[in-house]
N, C-alpha and C positions, 0 to 999 in steps of 0.2 A: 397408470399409477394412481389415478385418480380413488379407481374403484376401493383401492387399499387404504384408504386414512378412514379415519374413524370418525364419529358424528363431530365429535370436539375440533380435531384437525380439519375438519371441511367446512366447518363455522370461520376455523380463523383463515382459511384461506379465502369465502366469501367475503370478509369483513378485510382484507389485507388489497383485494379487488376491486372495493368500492372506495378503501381511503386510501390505498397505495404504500400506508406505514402504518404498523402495528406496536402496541408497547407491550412489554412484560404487566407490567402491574398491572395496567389494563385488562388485558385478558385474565392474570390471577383470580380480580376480581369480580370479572363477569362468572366465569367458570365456577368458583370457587373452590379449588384444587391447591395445591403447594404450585409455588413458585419451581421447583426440579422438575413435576409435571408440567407444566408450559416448555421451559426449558428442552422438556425430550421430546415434545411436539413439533418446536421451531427446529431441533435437528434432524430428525425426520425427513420434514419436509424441505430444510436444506439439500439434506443429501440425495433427495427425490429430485433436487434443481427447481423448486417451486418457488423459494423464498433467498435470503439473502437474512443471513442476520446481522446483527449490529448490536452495540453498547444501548443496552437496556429495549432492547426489540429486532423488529423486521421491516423489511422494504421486499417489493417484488423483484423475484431474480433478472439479475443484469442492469439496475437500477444503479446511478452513481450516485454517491453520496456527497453533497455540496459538503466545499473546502470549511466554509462557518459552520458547518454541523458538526465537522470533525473537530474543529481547532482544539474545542473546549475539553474532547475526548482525552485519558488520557495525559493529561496536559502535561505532567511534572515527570510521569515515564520517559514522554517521548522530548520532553527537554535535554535530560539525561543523556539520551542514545546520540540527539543533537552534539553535545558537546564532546560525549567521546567519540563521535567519528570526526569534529575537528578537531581532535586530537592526531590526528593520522595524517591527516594533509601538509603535504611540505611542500617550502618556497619552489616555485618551479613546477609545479603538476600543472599539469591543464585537464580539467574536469569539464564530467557532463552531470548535473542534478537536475532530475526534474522532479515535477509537481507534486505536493500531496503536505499534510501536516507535520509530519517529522524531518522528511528533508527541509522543510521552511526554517525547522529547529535547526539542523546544523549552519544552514545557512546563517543564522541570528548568534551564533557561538563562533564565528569565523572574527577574527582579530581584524579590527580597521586598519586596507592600507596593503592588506596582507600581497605580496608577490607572488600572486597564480592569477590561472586565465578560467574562467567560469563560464561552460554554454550551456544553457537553460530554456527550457519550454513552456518555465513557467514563469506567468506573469509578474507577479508577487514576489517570485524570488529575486528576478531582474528588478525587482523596485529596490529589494533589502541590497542586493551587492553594491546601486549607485550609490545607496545613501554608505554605505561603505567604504567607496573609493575602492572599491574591487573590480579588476575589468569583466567583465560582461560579454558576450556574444550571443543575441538572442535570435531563437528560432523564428521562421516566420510561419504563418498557416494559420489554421482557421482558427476561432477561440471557440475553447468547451468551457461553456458559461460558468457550470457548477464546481468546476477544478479550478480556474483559471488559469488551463495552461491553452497551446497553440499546440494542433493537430493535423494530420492530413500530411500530404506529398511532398509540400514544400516542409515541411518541419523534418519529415523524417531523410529528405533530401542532403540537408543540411547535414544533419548528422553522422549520414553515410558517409562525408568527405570528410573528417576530420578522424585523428588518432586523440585516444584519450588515455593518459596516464591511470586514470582511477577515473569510477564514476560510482556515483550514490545515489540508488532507485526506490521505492517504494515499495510495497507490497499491500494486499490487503489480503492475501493468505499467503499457507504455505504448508504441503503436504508432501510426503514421500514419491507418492504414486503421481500426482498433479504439478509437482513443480512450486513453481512461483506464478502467486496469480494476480490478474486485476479485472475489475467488472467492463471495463470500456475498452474495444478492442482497436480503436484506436491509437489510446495513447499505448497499449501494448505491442504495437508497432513499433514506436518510440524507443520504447525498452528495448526492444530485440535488436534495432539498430543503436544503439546504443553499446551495449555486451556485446556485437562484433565488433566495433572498433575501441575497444579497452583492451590494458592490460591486465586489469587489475578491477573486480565488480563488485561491490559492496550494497547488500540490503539492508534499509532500516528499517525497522517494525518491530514494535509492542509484541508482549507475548500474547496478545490475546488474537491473535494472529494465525497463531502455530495450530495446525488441525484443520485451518481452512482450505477450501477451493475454490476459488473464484471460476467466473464463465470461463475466462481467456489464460492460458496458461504463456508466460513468454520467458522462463526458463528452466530449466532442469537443476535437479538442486547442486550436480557434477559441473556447471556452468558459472555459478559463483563462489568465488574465491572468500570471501567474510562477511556474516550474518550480524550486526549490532544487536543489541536489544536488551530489553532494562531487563528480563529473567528467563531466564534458561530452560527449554523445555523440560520433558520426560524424559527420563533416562533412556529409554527406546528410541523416541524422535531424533536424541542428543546424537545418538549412537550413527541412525542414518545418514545424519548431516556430517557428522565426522568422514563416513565410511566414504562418504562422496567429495571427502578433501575442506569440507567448510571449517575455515577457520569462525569460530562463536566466541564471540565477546560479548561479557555482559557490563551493563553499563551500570 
C-alpha cells in the first residue's frame, strides 16, 4: 500500500511516525495546499488503515484517544445526545454504560436519586453516579489509562452474568459494511458482551462519526436497536440504518 501514496502522503505519514499525532493546519501549512487537499490525504490513508483521523488531525491507526483529549471535542453536540438519551431511561431499568465522552454526558443529564441500577466500566462514570446517589455496580479488571475504564476477563466476566434492560455504548465510527467500531479491542469485548445481555442497545455518537471504521468492529448495524446523535446522516447512510431496523434520533 505503501508504494501508492504520493510524495506528499508518505511525508505525512513519516512525520505521523516520528510524532505519533499530526494536525491539519500543521501540514496545510508546511505543504502549502488547501485545507480539502490534506483532508483527502488523511482519508486516503485512513482507508489504506494507516492512520486514524480525528478532530482537527491524525494519530497512528489503533491508537486511543485519551478521555481529556476528547472531553473538549464536540462538547455541546455530545451534551445534547447526553440528555436525550436520559430522556429514555425509566425508573426501574438496570443499565450497562461504559466509557467514553458522551456516555459521561448522559451520565451528568441523569436526575439525582434517580431509581435505576447502573453497571459501568468506567471509572469516571462510577464517580458521577455516587455523587448522584445513583446505585452503581462496577466492573472489575484492569485499568486502560487513557479511557478510564476497567478491561480484560474479570470486566467482561461480570458483564456476561447480568441481563440489561437497555444499555448505552460508544462508538468512534460507524459504517454500513464495518458495523460499529472502536480502536481498542479490548474494551470492544466489553461492548459485545454487553449487546448479548440487552434488550434493548442504544449508540451515542456525534455525527462526525458516521463514515468511520474503526480497527475493531463489535457490532453490525442489524444488532442495535437506537442510534442518538445531535445530526443525521446522509440520506443514503440514513436509509441503511433504517433498513437494518435502527431507530435514529436526533438530538
Amino acid at each position: 500500500m505503501a508504494s501508492r501514496l504520493n510524495d506528499r502522503q508518505q511525508v505525512i505519514m513519516d512525520r505521523l511516525e516520528a510524532e505519533g499525532e499530526i494536525r491539519l493546519h500543521d501540514l496545510k501549512e508546511m505543504f502549502e495546499v488547501t485545507e480539502m487537499t490534506i483532508r483527502r490525504d488523511l482519508e486516503k490513508l485512513e482507508q489504506a488503515g494507516l492512520l486514524r483521523r480525528t478532530f482537527g488531525g491524525a494519530i497512528r491507526a489503533g491508537t486511543d484517544i485519551a478521555l481529556k483529549d476528547r472531553t473538549g471535542v464536540m462538547a455541546e453536540e455530545k451534551a445534547r445526545i447526553g440528555r436525550k438519551a436520559a430522556s429514555l431511561i425509566l425508573p426501574g431499568d438496570c443499565l450497562f454504560i461504559d466509557g467514553g465522552s458522551t456516555t459521561f454526558e448522559l451520565v451528568r443529564a441523569l436526575k439525582p436519586g434517580l431509581d435505576i441500577t447502573v453497571v459501568t466500566n468506567a471509572l469516571n462514570i462510577a464517580n458521577e453516579l455516587q455523587t448522584k446517589r445513583i446505585a452503581a455496580i462496577v466492573s472489575g479488571g484492569m485499568i486502560l489509562e487513557a479511557t478510564s475504564t476497567l478491561i480484560g476477563p474479570f470486566a467482561e466476566s461480570l458483564v456476561e452474568s447480568m441481563a440489561f434492560s437497555r444499555v448505552f455504548l460508544g462508538s468512534t465510527g460507524v459504517s454500513p459494511q464495518h458495523g460499529f467500531s472502536n480502536s481498542n479491542m479490548y474494551e470492544t469485548e466489553i461492548k459485545k458482551a454487553a449487546i448479548r445481555k440487552a434488550s434493548e442497545v442504544n449508540i451515542l455518537l456525534d455525527h462526525s462519526k458516521f463514515g468511520g471504521a474503526d480497527l475493531f468492529s463489535f457490532a453490525r448495524l442489524d444488532d442495535v436497536q437506537r442510534v442518538i446523535t445531535d445530526r443525521l446522516p446522509d440520506p443514503s447512510f440514513l436509509e441503511a440504518c433504517r433498513q437494518a431496523g435502527i431507530d435514529m434520533v436526533e438530538a
